[in-house]
C-alpha positions, -999 to 999 in steps of 0.1 A, spaced: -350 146 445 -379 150 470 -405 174 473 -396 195 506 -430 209 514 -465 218 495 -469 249 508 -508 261 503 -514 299 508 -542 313 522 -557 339 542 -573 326 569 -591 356 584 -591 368 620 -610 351 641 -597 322 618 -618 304 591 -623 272 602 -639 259 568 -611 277 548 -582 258 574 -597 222 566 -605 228 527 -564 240 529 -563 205 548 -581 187 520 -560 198 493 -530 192 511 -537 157 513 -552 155 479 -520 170 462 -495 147 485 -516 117 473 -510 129 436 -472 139 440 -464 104 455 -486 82 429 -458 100 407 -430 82 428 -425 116 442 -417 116 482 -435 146 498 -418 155 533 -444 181 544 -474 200 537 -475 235 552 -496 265 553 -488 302 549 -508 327 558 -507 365 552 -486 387 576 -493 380 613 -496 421 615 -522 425 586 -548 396 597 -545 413 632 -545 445 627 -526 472 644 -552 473 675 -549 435 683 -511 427 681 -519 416 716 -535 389 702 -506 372 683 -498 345 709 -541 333 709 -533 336 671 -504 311 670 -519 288 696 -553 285 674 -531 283 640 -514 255 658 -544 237 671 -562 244 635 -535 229 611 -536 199 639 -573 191 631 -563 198 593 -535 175 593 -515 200 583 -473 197 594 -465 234 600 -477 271 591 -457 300 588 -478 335 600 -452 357 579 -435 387 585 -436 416 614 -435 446 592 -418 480 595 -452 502 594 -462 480 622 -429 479 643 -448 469 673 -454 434 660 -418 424 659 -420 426 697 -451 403 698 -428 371 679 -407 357 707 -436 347 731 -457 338 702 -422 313 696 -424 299 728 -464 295 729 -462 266 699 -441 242 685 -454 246 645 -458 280 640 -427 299 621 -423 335 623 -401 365 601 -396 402 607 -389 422 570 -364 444 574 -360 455 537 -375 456 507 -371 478 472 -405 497 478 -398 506 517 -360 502 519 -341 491 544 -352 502 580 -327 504 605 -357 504 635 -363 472 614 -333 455 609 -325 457 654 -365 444 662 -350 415 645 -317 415 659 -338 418 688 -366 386 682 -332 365 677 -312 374 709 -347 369 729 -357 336 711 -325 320 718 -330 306 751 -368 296 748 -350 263 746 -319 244 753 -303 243 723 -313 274 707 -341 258 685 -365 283 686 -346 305 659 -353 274 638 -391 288 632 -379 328 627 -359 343 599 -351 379 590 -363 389 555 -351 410 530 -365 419 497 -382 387 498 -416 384 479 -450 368 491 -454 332 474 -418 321 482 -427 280 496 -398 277 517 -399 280 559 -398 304 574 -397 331 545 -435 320 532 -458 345 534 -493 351 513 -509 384 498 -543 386 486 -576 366 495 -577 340 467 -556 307 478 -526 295 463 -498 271 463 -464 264 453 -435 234 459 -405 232 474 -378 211 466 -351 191 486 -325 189 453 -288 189 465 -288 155 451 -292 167 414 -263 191 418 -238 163 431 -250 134 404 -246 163 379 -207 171 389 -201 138 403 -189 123 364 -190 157 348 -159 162 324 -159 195 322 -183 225 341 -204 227 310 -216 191 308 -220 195 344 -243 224 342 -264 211 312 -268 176 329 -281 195 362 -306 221 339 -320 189 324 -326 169 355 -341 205 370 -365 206 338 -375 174 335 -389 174 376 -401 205 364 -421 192 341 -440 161 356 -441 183 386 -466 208 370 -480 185 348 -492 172 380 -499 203 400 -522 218 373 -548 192 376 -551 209 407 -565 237 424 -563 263 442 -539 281 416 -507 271 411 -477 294 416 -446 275 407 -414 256 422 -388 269 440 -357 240 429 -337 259 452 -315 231 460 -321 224 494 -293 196 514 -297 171 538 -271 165 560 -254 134 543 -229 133 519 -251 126 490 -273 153 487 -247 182 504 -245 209 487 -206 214 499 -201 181 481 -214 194 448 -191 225 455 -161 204 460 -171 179 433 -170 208 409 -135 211 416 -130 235 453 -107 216 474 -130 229 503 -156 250 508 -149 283 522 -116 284 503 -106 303 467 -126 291 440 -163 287 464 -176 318 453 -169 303 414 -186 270 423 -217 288 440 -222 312 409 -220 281 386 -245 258 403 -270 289 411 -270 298 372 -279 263 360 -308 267 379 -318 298 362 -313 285 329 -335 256 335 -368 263 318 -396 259 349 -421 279 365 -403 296 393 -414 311 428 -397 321 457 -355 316 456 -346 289 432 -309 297 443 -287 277 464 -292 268 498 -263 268 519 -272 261 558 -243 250 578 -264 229 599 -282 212 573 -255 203 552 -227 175 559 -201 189 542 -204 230 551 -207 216 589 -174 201 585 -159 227 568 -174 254 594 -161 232 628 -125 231 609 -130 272 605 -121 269 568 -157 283 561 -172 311 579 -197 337 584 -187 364 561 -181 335 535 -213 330 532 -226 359 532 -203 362 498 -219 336 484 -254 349 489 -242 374 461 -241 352 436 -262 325 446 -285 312 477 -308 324 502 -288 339 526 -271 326 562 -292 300 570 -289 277 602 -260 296 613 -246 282 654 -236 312 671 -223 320 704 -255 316 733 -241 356 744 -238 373 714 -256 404 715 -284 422 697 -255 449 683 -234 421 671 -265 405 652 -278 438 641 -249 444 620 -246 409 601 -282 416 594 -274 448 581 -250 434 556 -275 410 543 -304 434 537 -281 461 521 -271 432 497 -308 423 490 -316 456 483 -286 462 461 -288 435 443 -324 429 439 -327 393 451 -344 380 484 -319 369 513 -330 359 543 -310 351 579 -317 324 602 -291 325 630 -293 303 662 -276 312 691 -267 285 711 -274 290 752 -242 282 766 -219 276 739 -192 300 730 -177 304 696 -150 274 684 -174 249 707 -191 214 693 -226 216 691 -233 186 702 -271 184 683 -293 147 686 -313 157 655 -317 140 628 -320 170 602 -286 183 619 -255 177 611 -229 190 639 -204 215 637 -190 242 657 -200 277 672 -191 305 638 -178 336 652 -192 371 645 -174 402 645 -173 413 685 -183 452 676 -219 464 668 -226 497 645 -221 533 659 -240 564 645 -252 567 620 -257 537 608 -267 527 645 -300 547 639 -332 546 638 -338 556 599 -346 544 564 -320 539 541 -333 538 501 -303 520 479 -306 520 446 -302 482 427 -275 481 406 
């Protein structure tokens, strides 16, 4: 297990807070030091910020690109990895507009657009501004990578650690951890008997981490806000989170018995005894994952799969390779989906789709990255919504 990111959350003011951006540096550093003289590998240390919309205010969206480009150049200094500037919001829907250039302006800086939540509902305006951000992002590069740094949110709460969902509320700092975990979930099934003694064996590794993890993080400050053990893959077979499936018994992922194995693994996180933030689900992003790749390029796993899954477990559709042409109708109503399960079921989703400039649905990817493992194009359904539900108006769902 490794810690994904130490994600500090602050609000950095507008013109930004120098001072406040290299004290967040300090304690960045600070905290790594601590986690790793635990034998604990820290991957990142990141920043989150309140929402982009809120620091500027609605007068200065204009100023979201000088924003990025001085967050970017700030965490730099701060030796900082990344910072997320949170969500466009619905009572601002002018600042969805301002995230594409803001994309192409940095190379750090991640991005969301809320398009739900259970206070506001689900906003149709909302839910096409991000439909939008994604077609538009695409080709800022090559191979669709800018979507990488922009997710579409629904019902998810400030505090949550992971990228590109974090976002802050409030003036007094704070942080939380993020975990990289797969590898707990496929030890746990790898010799389990039976599901039980797989379960139990994956809540005890989850609380034990847990506990040396805060043990640690409460000798520091700013205030602590808790781990998210979502468990996060890598894209090799030992810490896929497709391999845990199908070690727990599926004969592949995407097949009968996936939605079982997905509720399973999410529960033994909840009955581990930690303090939570943000998902603590399970993670299931094609790219990211050796084994849901595979399954996804042989077209045993796809699209409306996962968005299954996200009902009983995960975060979403995360890292999802789409067709470079799809259009903003055709994402629209996937996203639609998603927030309409948030809201009904009172959990945060989120959907980070990349479409892929040139590539057409059943293509290879054909990625040289190292935190990618290569699949092929997923198809979405070819037809977009029509009236009502193509309009522009709030819908309020109640949770079950």
């Amino acid at each position: 297990m490794k810690i994904r990111s130490i994600t500090c959350f602050l609000n950095p003011g507008w013109p930004l807070d120098e001072n406040k951006l290299r004290a967040a540096g300090t304690f960045l550093h600070e905290a790594q030091a601590a986690f790793e003289a635990a034998g604990y590998v820290v991957q990142t240390t990141r920043l989150a910020t309140l929402p982009f919309p809120q620091l500027l205010g609605a007068g200065r969206l204009h100023e979201t690109v000088k924003l990025a480009r001085e967050m970017e150049a700030a965490i730099q200094d701060a030796g900082i990895a990344y910072a997320a500037l949170g969500p466009a919001l619905p009572e601002m829907p002018a600042s969805y507009a301002a995230i594409p250039d803001a994309l192409a302006a940095t190379e750090n800086i991640f991005f969301a657009g809320e398009m739900a939540s259970a206070e506001k509902g689900i906003s149709l305006t909302a839910v096409k501004a991000c439909a939008e951000v994604i077609v538009r992002a695409a080709p800022l590069a090559p191979d669709g990578f800018a979507n990488l740094r922009f997710a579409a949110l629904a019902a998810v709460k400030a505090g949550a650690p992971f990228f590109p969902a974090a976002y802050h509320r409030g003036d007094e700092p704070a942080f939380a951890l993020a975990t990289e975990a797969a590898d707990l979930a496929v030890q746990a099934f790898s010799g389990a008997k039976t599901i039980e003694s797989g379960r139990r064996a994956l809540a005890a590794e989850i609380e034990k981490h847990g506990r040396e993890l805060t043990r640690i993080a409460e000798a520091l400050n700013p205030k602590f806000l808790g781990i998210d053990f979502s468990l996060a893959p890598f894209p090799e077979d030992a810490i896929s989170l497709g391999g845990a499936m199908e070690r727990l018994g599926v004969s592949k992922v995407g097949l009968h018995g996936s939605l079982a194995a997905a509720a399973i693994l999410t529960e033994a996180i909840q009955r581990a005894d930690f303090r939570h933030t943000g998902f603590n689900g399970m993670m299931l992003p094609v790219l990211e994952d050796s084994t849901l790749a595979t399954r996804a390029a042989e077209g045993t796993l796809t699209v409306k799969d996962l968005l299954l899954y996200s009902a009983v477990c995960g975060t979403g559709l995360d890292t999802i390779p789409l067709a470079g042409d799809v259009s903003r109708e055709q994402v629209a109503a996937l996203l639609l989906d998603v927030a309409a399960l948030a809201v009904r079921l009172a959990k945060p989703l989120t959907a980070r789709l990349m479409p892929i400039p040139g590539k057409q649905a059943g293509d290879e990817t054909g990625f040289d990255f190292a935190f990618f493992a290569n699949s092929r194009v997923m198809a979405l359904d070819s037809a977009g919504l029509n009236a009502p539900l193509s309009g522009d108006e709030t819908i309020h769902i109640l949770a079950r």
